[in-house]
N, C-alpha and C positions, 0 to 999 in steps of 0.2 A: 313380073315378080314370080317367084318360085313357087310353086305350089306344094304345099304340106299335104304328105300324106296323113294317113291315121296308121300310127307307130303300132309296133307290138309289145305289147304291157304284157310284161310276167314276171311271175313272183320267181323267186330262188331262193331252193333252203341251202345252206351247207351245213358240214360237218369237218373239222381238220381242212380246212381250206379248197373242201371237194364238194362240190353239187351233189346232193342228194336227189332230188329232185327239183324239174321247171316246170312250172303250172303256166297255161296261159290263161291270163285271166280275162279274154273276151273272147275266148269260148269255153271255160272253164275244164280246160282237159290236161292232162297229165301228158308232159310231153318226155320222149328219155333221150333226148338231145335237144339243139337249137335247129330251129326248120329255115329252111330258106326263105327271105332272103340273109337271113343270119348268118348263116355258113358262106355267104358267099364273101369276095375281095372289092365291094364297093364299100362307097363312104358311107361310114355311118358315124351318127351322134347318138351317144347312153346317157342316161341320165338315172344313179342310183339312188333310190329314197328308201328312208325307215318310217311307215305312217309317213309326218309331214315332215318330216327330218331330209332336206335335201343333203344326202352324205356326197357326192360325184358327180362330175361330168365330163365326159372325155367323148374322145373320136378315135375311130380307127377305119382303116382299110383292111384290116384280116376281119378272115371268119372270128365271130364272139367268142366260140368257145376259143381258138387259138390265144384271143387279146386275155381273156378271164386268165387261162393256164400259166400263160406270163406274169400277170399282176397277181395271182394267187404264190407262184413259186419264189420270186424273186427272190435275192438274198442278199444284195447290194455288191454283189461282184464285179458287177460289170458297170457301178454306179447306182443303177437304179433298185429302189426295196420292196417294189412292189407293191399292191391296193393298201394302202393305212385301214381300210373295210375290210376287209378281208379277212377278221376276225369274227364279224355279226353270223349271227345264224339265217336270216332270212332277211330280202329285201324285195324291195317292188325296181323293176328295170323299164326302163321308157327306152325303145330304140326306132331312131328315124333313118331310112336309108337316102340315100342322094345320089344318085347315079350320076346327074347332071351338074354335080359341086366337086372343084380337087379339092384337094385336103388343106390347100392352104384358105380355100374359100371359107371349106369347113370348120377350120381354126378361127376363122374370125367368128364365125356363129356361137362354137364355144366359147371363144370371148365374152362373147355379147351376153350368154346366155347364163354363165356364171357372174356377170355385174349385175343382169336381171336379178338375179336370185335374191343377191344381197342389199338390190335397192327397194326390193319387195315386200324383206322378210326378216331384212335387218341384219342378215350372217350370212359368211358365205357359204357354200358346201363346206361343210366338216372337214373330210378329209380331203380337199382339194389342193393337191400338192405344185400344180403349176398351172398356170393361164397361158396359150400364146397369142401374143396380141399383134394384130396389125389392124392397119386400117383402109384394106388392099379393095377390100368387096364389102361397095355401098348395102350390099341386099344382108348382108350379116343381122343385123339390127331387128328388121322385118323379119325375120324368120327367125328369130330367138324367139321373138314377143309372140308369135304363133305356136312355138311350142310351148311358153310359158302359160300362154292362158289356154291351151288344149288339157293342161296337167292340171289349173284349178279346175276347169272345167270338169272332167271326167277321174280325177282322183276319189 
């Protein structure tokens, strides 16, 4: 089975749809960018909350700050409009890397992990604008339910 790391939790302010500042809140320091392995093109899964307000969940293979700049600017041109979040001033971020999961792996996890949410808590992410679902990778499941209780745990 896959082993979960411990994510990196940090908070982010914006202002006009720009980071102000990213705190990390397990070591409590002021960062003025996203640190590696953030910046880097492995998979990872985010997970955006307000307090216990799960607002998102998503995956990406870019650097964060690349995938944010995107969902902050969109404009539906090209289709897509961008974070529906992308309005709040501050939230708390959970990011898991995966080096060892493709993205359609990781797509099942996000799956899994936003049914978690709503079979939890009663709703699903706020602004969660789409699921992709398969049922390709047995280990999805398991490693939702390990992120999900790492996040009551240490929330």
């Amino acid at each position: 089975m896959e082993r979960i790391n411990t994510p990196s939790h940090l908070e982010i302010k914006f202002e006009n749809r720009q980071i102000v500042y990213i705190k990390d809140l397990v070591t409590n320091s002021l960062l003025k960018t996203f640190q590696n392995p953030l910046t880097t093109k492995i998979p990872k899964i985010y997970i955006i909350k307000d307090k216990a307000e799960y607002l998102y969940v998503g995956v990406t293979l870019q650097s964060l700050r690349t995938r944010f700049r995107y969902g902050f600017n969109a404009n539906g041109e090209s289709g897509y409009h961008g974070y529906k979040w992308r309005d709040k001033s501050i939230a708390q971020i959970y990011v898991w890397c995966f080096d060892e999961l493709s993205s359609h792996q990781l797509e099942s996890v996000e799956a899994e992990l936003v049914f978690l949410i709503r079979a939890k808590t009663g709703n699903w992410p706020t602004y969660q604008n789409e699921i992709h679902f398969n049922n390709d990778y047995e280990g999805g499941r398991e490693i939702a339910e390990k992120i999900f209780n790492w996040i009551l745990t240490n929330s």
